[in-house]
N, C-alpha and C positions, 0 to 999 in steps of 0.2 A: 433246644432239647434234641438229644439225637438218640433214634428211636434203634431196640437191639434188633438182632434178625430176625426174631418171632415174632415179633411187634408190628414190622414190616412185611410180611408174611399175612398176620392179619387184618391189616390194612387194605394191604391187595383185596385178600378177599373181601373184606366190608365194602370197597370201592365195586368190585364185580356184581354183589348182592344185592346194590343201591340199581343195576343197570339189569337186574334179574337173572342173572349168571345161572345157571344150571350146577349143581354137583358139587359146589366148590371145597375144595380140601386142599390141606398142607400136609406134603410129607418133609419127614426130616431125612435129611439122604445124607446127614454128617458119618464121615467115616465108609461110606458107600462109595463116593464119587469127587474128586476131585472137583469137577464140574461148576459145584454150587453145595449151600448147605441143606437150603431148603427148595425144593419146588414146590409151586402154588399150581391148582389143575383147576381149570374150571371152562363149562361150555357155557353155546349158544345155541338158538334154534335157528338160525339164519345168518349170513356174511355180514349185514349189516348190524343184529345183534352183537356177533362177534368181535366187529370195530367198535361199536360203542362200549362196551365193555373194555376191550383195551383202551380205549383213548379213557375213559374213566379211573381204569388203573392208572396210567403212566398218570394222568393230571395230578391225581390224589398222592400219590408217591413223590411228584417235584412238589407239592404244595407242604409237603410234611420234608422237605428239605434229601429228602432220598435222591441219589443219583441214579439216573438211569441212564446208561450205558448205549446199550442201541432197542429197536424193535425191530424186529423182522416178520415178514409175512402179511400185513399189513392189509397191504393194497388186494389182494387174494382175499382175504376175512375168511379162510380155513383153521390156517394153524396159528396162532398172533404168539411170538415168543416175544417177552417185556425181560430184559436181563437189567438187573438193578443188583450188581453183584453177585452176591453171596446169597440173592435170593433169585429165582429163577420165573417167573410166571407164565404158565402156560395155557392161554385159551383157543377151545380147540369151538370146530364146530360139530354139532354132537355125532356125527357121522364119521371123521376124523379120529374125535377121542376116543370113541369104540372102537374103532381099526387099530388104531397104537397102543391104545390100554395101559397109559403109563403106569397107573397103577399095579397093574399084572406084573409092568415088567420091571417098578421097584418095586416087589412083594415085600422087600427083606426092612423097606423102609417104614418107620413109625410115624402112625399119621399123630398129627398133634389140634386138639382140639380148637375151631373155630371162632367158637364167642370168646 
C-alpha cells in the first residue's frame, strides 16, 4: 500500500503525538515552495524529547514503507529536519520553533487538518 502526501504528513504527526510532541500541524506549501509539498511542524520541551520524537517519526515513516532521505540536526536535538521527500518534517525544540516561527513565515500556506 503506498501512502499519498497527506497521509504521510499525518503519520508524521500521529508518530510525534504518540512521543507527546507539542503543536503539531501540517501546512500545505504546494505552489508556495519548490522545497517540498508539505511541512509537518511540531516541538519538544527538551533535546532529548526532541530525538525521541524524530526517531519516532523516521521509524514510523520506514515502517509504512516511506523513504526518508536524510535527517539532520539530530545529535543537537534543537532543530530535527526528517525529509521524506515531498513531505518535509520539522521538529523543533519549543524555544527554536518560537524564534523561526515557521508558521509566521509560511502565513500564505493552508494548514490542513490533523486527525
Amino acid at each position: 500500500m503506498t501512502l499519498d502526501l497527506v497521509e504521510v504528513a499525518k503519520l508524521a504527526v500521529q508518530a510525534a503525538e504518540e512521543k507527546k510532541a507539542v503543536r503539531p500541524v501540517i501546512l500545505d506549501i504546494q505552489g508556495l515552495s519548490v522545497i517540498a509539498d508539505y511541512f509537518v511542524i511540531a516541538s519538544g520541551h527538551s533535546e532529548k524529547q526532541v530525538q525521541s520524537i524524530a526517531t519516532g517519526v523516521k521509524d514510523s515513516l520506514e515502517e509504512a514503507g516511506v523513504h526518508v532521505r536524510g535527517v539532520e540536526g539530530y545529535d543537537q536535538g534543537r532543530w530535527v529536519l526528517i525529509d521524506a521527500g515531498d513531505v518535509v518534517i520539522h521538529i523543533f525544540h519549543r524555544d527554536e520553533r518560537d524564534f523561526y516561527d515557521l508558521e509566521r513565515l509560511w502565513g500564505d500556506a493552508k494548514t490542513v487538518g490533523v486527525q
